[in-house]
KENU-12586 format. One record per residue: x, y, z of N, C-alpha, C in turn. Coordinates in steps of 0.2 Angstrom, whole numbers, plus 5000, padded with zeros to 4 digits. Layout:
XYZXYZXYZ ...
//
This chain:
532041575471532741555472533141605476 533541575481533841615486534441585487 534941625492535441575496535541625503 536041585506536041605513536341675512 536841715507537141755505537141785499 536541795496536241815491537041855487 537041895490537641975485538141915485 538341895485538941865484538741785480 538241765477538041715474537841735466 538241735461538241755455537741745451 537541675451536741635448536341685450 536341735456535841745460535841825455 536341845455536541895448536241915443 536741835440536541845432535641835434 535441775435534541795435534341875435 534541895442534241985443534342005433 534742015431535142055428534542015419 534441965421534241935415533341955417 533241945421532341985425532242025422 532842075423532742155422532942175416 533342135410533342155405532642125400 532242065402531642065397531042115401 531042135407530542155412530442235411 531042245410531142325409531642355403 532042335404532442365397532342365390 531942305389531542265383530942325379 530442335384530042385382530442445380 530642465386531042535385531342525379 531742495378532242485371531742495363 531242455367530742475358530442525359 530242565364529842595364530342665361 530842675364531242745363531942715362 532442665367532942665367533242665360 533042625355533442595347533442645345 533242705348533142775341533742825345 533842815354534342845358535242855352 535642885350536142885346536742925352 536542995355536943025357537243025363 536842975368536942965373537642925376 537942925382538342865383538242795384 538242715381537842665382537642655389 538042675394537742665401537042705402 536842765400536442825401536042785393 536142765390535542745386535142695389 535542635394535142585397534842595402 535142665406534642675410534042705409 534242745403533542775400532742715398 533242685393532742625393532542585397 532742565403532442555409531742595411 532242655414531742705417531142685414 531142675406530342695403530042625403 530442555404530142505407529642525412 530042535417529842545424529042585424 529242635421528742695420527942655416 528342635409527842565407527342515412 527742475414527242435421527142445425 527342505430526842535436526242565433 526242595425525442635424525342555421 525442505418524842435415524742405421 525342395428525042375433524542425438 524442455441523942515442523342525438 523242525431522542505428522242445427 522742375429522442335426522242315433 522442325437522142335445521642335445 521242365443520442365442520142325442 520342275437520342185436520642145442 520942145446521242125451521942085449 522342105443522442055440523242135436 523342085433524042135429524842105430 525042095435525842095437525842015436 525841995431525941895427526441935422 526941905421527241885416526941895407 526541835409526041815404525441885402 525441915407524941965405525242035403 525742055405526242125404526742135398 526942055398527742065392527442035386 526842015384526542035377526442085374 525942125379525642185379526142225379 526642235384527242275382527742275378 527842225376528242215369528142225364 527342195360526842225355526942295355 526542315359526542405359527042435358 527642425362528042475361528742455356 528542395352528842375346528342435338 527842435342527342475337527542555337 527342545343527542645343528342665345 528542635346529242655342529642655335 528842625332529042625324528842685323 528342725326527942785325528242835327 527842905324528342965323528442985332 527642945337527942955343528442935346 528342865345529042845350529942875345 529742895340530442945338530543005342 529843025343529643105346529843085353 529943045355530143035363530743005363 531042965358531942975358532243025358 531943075354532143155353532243185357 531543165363531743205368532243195371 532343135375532743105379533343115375 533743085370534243095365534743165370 535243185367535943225368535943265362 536143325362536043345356536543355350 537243325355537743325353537943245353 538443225350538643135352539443145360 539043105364539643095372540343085368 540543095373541343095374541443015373 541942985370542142925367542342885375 542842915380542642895385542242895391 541842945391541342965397540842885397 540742845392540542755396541042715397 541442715399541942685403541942725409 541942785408542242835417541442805420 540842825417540242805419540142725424 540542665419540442595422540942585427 541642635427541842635432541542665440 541242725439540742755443540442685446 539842675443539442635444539942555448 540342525443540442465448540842485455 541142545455541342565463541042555466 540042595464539842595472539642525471 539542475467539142395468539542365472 540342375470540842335472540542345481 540742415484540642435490540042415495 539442405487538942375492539142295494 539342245487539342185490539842165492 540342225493540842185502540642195507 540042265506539842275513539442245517 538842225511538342165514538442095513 539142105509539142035507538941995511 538941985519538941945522538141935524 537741985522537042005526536841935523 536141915526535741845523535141895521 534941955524534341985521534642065522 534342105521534442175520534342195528 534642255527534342295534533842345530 533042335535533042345544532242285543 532342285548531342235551531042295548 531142365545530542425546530542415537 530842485535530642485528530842425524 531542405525531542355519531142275521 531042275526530442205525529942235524 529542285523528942305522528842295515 529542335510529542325503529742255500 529942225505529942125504529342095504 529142145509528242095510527642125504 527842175502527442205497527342175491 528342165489528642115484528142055482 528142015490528041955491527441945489 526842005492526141995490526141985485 526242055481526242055473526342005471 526941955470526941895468526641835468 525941845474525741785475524941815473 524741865471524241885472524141905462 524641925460524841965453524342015454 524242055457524142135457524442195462 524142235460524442275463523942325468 523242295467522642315470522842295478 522742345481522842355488522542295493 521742315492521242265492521542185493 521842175490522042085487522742095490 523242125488524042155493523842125501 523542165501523342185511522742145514 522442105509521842055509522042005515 521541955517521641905519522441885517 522741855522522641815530522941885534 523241925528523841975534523642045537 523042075535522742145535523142205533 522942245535523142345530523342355534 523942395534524242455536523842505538 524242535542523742615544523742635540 524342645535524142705528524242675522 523942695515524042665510524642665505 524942645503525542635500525542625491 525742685486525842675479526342615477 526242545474526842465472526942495469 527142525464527442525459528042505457 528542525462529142495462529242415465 528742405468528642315469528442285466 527842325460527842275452528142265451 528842295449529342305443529742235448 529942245455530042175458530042135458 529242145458528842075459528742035450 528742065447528742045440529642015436 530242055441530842005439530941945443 530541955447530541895451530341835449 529641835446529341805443529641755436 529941805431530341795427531041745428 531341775431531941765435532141695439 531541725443531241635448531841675455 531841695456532241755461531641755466 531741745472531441765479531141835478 530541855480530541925479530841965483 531041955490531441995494532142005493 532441955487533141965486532942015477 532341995476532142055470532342105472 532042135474531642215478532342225479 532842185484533542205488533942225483 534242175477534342195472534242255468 533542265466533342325465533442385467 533542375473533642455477534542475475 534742405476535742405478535942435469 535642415465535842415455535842495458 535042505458534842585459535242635462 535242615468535942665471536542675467 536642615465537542615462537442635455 536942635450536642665444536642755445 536542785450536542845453536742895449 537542865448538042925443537842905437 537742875433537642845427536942895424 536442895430535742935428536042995429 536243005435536443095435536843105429 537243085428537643105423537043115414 536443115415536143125409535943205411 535843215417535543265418536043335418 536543305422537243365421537243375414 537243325407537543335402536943375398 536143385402535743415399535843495401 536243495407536543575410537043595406 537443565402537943595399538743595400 538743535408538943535411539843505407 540443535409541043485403541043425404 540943375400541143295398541643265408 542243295406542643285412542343285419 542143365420541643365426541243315427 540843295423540043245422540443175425 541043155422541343085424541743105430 542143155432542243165441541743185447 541143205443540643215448540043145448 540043115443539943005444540242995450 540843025449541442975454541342975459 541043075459541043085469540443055472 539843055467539143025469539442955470 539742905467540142835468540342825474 540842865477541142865485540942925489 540142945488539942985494539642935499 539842955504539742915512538942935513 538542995511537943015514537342985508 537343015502536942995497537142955490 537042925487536442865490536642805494 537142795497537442765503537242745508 536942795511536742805519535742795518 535742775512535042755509534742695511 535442635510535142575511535342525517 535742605524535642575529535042545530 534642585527533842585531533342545526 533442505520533242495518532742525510 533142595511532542645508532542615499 532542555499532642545491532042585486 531342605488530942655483531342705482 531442715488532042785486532542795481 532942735480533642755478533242745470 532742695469532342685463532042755459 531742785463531442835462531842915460 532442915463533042955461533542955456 533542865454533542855446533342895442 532542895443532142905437531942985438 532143005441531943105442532443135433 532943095433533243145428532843125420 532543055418532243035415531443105415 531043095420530543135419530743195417 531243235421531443305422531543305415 531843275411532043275402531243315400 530743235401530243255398529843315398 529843335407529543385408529843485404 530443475406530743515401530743515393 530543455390530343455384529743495381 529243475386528543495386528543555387 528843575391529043665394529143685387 529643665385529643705377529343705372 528843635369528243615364527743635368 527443605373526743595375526343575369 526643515365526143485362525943445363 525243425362524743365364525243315367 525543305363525943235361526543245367 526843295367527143295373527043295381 526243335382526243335387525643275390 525443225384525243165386525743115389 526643125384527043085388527343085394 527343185395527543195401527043185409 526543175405525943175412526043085411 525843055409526042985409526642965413 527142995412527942995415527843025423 527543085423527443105432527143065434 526243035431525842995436526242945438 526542895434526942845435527342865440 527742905440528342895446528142915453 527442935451527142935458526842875460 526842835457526642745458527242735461 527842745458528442715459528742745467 528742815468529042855472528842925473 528142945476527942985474528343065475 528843065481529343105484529643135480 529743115474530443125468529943165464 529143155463528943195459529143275457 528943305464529443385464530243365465 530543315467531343315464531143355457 531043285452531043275446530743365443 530343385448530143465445530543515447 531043495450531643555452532043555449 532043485448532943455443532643505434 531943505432531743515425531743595426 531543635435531643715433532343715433 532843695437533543695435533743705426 533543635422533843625417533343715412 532843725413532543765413532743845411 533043825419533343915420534143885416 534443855416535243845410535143845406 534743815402534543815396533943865392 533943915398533543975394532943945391 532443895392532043875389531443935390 531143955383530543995383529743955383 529543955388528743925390528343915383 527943865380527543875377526743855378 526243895378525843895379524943895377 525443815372524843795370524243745374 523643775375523343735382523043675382 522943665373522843605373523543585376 524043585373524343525378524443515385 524243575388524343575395523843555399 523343545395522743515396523043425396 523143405390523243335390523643325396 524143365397524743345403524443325408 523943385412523843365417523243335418 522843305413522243265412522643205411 523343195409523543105409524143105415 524343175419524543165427524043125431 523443155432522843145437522443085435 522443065430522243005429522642955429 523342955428523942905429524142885435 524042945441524342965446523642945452 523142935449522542965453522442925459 522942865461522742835467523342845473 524042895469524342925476523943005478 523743025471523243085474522643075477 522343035476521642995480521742975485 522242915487522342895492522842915497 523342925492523942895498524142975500 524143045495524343105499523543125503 522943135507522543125507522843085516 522943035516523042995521523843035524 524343045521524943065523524843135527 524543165523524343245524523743245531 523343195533523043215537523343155545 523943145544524243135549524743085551 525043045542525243015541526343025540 526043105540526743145542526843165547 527343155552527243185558527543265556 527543305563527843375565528643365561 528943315564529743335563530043335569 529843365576530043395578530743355584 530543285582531143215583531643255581 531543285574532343295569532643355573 532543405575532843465578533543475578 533643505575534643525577534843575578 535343575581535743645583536043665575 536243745577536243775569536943725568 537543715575537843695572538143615569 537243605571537443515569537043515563 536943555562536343565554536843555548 537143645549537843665544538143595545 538543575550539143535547538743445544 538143435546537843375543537743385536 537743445534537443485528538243455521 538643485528539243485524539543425523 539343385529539743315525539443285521 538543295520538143255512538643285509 539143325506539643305503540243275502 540343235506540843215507541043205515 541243155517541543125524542343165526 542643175519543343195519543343255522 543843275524543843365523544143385519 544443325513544743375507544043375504 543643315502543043325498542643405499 542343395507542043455510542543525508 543343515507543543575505543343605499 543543555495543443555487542643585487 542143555488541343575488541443635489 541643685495541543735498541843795492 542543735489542943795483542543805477 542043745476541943725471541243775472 540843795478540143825476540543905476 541143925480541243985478541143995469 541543955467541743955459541243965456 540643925459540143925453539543985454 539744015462539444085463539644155456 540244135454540744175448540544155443 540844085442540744055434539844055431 539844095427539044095424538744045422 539144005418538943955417538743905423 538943895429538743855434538343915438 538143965440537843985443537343975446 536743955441536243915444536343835450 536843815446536943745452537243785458 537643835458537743865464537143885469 536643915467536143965469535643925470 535543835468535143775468535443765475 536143745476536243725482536143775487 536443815486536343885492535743875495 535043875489534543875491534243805496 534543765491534243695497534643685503 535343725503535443715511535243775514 534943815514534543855517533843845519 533743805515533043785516533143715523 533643665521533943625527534243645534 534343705534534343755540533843785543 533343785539532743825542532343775544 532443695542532043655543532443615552 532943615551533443595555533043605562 533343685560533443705566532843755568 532243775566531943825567531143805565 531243735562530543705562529943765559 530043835554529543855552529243845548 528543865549527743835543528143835535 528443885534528843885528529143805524 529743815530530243765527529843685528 529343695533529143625534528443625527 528043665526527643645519528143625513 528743655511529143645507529443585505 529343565513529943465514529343425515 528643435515528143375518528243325511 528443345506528543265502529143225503 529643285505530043225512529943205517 529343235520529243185525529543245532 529643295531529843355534530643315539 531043285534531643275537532143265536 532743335539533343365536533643305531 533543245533534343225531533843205523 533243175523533143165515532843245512 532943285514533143375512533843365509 534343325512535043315509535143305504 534543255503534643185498534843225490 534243295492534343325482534943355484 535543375487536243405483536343365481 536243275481536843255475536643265469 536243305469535943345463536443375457 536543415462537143485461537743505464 537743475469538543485473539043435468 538943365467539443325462539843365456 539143375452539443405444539743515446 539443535453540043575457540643565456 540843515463541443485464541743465458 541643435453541943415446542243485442 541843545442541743595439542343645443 542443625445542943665453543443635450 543743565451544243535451544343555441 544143545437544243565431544443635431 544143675434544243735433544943755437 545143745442546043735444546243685439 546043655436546643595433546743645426 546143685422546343745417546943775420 547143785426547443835427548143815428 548243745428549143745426549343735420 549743765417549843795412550243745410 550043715402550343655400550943685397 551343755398551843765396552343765401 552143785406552443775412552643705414 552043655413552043575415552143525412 552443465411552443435406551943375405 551543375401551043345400550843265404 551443235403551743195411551343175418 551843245418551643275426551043325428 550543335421550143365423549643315425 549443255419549243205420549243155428 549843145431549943125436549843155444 549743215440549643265447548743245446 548643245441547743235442547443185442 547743135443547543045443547743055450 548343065454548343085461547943105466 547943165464547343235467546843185466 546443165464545743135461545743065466 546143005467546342995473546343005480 546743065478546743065488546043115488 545743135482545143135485544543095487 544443045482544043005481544142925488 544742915489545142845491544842865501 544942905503544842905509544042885511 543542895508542942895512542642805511 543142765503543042715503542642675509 543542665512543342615518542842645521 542542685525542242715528541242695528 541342695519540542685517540542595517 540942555514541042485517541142475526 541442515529541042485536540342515536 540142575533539542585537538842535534 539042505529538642435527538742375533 539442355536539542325536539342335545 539342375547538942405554538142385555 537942385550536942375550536842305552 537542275552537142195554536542195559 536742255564536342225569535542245567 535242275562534642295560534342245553 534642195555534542115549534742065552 534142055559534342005565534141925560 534541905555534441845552535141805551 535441775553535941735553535941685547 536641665543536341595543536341545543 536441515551535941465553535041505553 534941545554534241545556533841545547 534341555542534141555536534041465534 534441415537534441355536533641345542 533641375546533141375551532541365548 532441415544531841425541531841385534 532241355533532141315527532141255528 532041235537531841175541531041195540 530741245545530241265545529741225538 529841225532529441235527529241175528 529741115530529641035529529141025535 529041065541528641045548527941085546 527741145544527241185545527041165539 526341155540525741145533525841215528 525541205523525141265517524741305524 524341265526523841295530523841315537 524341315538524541325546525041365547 524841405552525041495553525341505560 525941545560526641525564526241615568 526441605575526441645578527141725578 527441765579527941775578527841865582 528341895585528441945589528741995582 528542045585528942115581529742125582 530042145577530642175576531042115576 530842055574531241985575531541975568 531941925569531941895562531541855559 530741845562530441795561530141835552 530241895554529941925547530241915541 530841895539531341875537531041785536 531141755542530941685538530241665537 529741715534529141705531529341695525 529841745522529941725514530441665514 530941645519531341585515531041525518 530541515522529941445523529541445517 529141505518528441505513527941495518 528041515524527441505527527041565532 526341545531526141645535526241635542 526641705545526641725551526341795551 526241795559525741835560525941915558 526641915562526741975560527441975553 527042005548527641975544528042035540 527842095544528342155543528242215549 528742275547528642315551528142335553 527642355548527142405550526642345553 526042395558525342365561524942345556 524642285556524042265552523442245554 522942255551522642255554521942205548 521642165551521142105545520542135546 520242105542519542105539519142115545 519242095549518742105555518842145560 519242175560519542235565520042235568 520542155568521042165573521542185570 522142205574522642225574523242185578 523642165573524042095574524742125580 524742185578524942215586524642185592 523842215594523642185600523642115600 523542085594523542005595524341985598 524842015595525541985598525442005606 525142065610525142075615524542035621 524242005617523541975620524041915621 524241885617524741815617525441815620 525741865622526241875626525841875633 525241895636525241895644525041825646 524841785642524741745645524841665639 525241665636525141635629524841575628 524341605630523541575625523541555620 523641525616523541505609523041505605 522641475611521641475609521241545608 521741585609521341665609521341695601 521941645599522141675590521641625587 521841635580521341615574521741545574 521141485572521241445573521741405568 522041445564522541425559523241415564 523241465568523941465572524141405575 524441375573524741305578525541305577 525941365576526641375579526641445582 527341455584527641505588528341495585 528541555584529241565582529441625587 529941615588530541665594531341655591 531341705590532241735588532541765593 533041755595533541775600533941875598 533741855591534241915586533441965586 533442035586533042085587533142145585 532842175584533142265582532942305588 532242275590531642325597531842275602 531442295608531242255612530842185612 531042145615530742075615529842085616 529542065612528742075613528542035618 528742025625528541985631528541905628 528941875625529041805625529341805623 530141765627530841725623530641665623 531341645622531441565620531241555628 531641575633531641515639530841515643 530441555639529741565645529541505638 529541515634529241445631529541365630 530141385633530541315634530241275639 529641325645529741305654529241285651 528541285646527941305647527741245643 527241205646527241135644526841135636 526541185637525941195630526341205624 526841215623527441225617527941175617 527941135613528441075611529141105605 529741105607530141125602530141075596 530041095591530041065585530641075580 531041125581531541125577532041215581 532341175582532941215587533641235584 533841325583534141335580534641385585 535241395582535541425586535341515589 535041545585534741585589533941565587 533641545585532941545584532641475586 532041445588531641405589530841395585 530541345584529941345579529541295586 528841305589528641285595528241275591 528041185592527141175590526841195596 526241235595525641245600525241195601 525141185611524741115611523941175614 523541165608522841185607522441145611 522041195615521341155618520841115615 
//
């Protein structure tokens, strides 16, 4: 199920929202959330999620082996059963324990949190309100077509994914985050490309609701926690500047860093069997899901580490189980996919290169677009240089912008070994302050609001000087991050008429009959709202079972557009007017003139041409 304007189709909503509470919240809930007590309701349901998600990427992953797993019917038995069981056990108590607060939240810190959060949804769907599909032809249609396989295929095995009719990518790719898609999908009865799109947009705007577990694991004041949500809510770079590009694993994957990092610091201090089977189960997983966040999730737990004075235990049996059920949980990003990345799948960087002074000032607006927010940050890391209590968050930042200067601008062996799980590139180098700069900036602005003296001011007009202040900090970058959504149109060349287009399409093209299609079109986009194979049906090269590459084949069919040269399934051509690249040597009008191509259904940017075959 879809519509021409998903974000703004409610039906389309509530489904998402109903997927993802039997798909993932469900497990999670029995397995550890009903025993959660201290947390805030927002932060209990992301927790519970989290350990959904973590749930189905490792049942989909081993059941992979079968070729089989990501059904409905095969998952939420299995998953409900078990973790209805072992949540009755002392381990799924031993695993609320950990996750759990040690103390009970502030009566309102789940309100400031749900306001946090619908800020940034709110922002996303005025921004895209109007999109028909997400931006860009590159990563987010790759994670549509990922989606999509899954769905159609029910596994998560590569093999079958990337199998007949459409072939493999250059490099291999962990679904993990496409199950959990591909599986509300299925449930929900939701388009997978409006899944996954959904998935990404919850995620980003969920952001402060998850950080805020992890501040409140640092010690961080109640108050802070719910104005540094806010500032993550209306920051213009992270996680905002995320789903220009489509990066939904990402904003996914950043969710769930403060969930492990829990685990992983629990285990720092037991090293019990028991702990560090959960904890290795928790990292392999999130390396199915997003592998990049794994050392996140390891910096965020030496952070909580070094605050919390946690002393090492070292018991080897457990450290033993830990990393005997990482390697085994994880073993096909460590097999495959770093392996492939590592020998050529990262580039240099050397595209990113910045001058020192376009480094520093990009550095400083990941905090903020404003220059009172950028002020406050700048007051707020002096502060936390002083205040012992935030020191380490100061000395966190310090150190990653340092590390983002040396990558910037100076490209050495250092800084670039340190960011290859970024991909060696400043700006998702950036992505960890919203780590640390929020619950900063909240700790800054707390620490001047101590300092007007309720005897001095009248409780009044203190309160109104800080509901102000908080304001004209927060209200400026609004509109800013609503146009830069609102700017991407051009990299979601899908209209909707070209969405009614493709919903013509379904009624002319057989099950069995394969539509021609050029790169960086919208043609990639109307594969999922037809239901029918095109040749090229994502960003990346692919490449079949017999060695072509659906790249050459668009360029073999561009010089001379032969139809007879492709597989005999192809008897259309599809051409869109709307593009992100360059036109792949066929528009509409060279196939208008050309007698071999009959228009079959004519849109106002896009055309559907039956080919006349030899």
């Amino acid at each position: 199920m879809t519509s021409a304007q998903p974000l703004t189709d409610l039906v389309l909503w509530l489904r998402f929202v109903f997927g993802s509470a039997v798909v993932l919240w469900l497990p999670g809930f029995l397995l550890a959330g009903r025993h959660l007590r201290n947390r805030p309701l927002p932060a209990r349901i992301v927790l519970s999620s989290g350990i959904g998600m973590f749930l189905l990427a490792l049942f989909a992953q081993f059941t992979s082996f079968f070729a089989t797993g990501v059904r409905p019917v095969q998952f939420l038995p299995v998953a409900v059963l078990a973790a209805a069981w072992l949540g009755s056990t002392e381990m799924g108590r031993g695993l609320a324990t950990g996750l759990d607060a040690d103390e009970p939240s502030e009566p309102w810190l789940s309100p400031a949190l749900v306001v946090a959060f619908a800020i940034g949804l709110a922002c996303l769907i005025v921004g895209f309100g109007d999109f028909v599909v997400p931006p860009t032809t590159h990563d987010a249609a790759n994670h549509a077509f990922m989606t999509l396989r899954i769905s159609e295929t029910g596994t998560v095995l590569a093999s079958a994914v990337f199998g007949p009719p459409h072939g493999v990518p250059d490099l291999p790719y962990a679904m993990g985050t496409h199950a959990s898609a591909s599986m509300i999908a299925q449930v929900s009865g939701l388009a997978p490309y409006v899944s996954v799109w959904f998935m990404g947009l919850v995620a980003a705007s969920l952001l402060p609701v998850s950080l805020s577990i992890l501040w409140s694991e640092w010690r961080v004041p109640a108050a802070a926690v719910a104005l540094g949500g806010l500032f993550v809510a209306v920051n213009a770079f992270v996680p905002s500047r995320m789903l220009w590009w489509g990066l939904f694993a990402t904003a996914v994957g950043l969710v769930l860093v403060p969930v492990l990092a829990l685990l992983l610091e629990r285990f720092w201090s037991s090293a019990s069997v028991e702990a560090g089977v959960v904890a290795g189960l928790a990292t392999g997983s999130l390396m199915l899901i997003h592998g990049s966040e794994v050392p996140t999730a390891g910096l965020a737990a030496l952070a909580t580490i070094a605050l919390k004075r946690s002393p090492p235990s070292l018991n080897l049996w457990g450290w033993a189980a830990f990393f005997a059920t990482a390697i085994a949980s994880g073993w096909y990003f460590l097999a495959r996919v770093v392996p492939a990345y590592l020998s050529g799948g990262i580039g240099s960087g050397q595209e990113y290169v910045e001058s020192l002074a376009t480094a520093i000032l990009r550095t400083l607006q990941a905090t903020g677009e404003s220059p009172l927010l950028q002020g406050l940050a700048l007051f707020s890391l002096a502060i936390g240089l002083i205040v012992r209590r935030t020191r380490v968050l100061a000395l966190a930042t310090l150190s990653i912008a340092l590390v983002i200067t040396l990558l910037a601008v100076f490209r050495d062996p250092i800084s670039g070994l340190i960011t290859t799980p970024y991909y060696r590139q400043p700006e998702r180098v950036r992505y960890l302050l919203v780590f640390f700069v929020p619950p900063l900036m909240g700790c800054g602005l707390m620490w001047g609001w101590e300092r007007v003296r309720a005897e001095t001011w009248p409780a009044l007009v203190r309160w109104g000087v800080l509901v102000a202040g908080i304001l004209v900090l927060v209200a400026p970058d609004l509109p800013g991050i609503v146009q830069g959504y609102e700017d991407k149109d051009g990299f979601a060349p899908f209209s909707r008429d070209d969405f009614r287009h493709a919903q013509q399409i379904a009624t002319i093209v057989g099950p069995d009959e394969w539509i021609v299609n050029p790169f960086f079109d919208g043609s990639s986009w109307a594969m999922h709202v037809s239901g029918r194979r095109f040749l090229v049906p994502t960003g990346w090269r692919l490449t079949d079972e017999r060695g072509r590459g659906n790249q050459r084949l668009v360029r073999l069919f561009a010089q001379d557009l032969e139809i007879d040269r492709l597989d005999e399934h192809f008897h259309y051509v599809y051409v869109s007017d709307l593009r992100t690249g360059p036109a792949q040597g066929f528009k509409r009008p060279r196939l208008d003139r050309d007698e071999r191509f009959e228009a079959v259904a004519v849109g106002e940017h896009s055309t559907l041409y039956r080919a006349i075959r030899s």
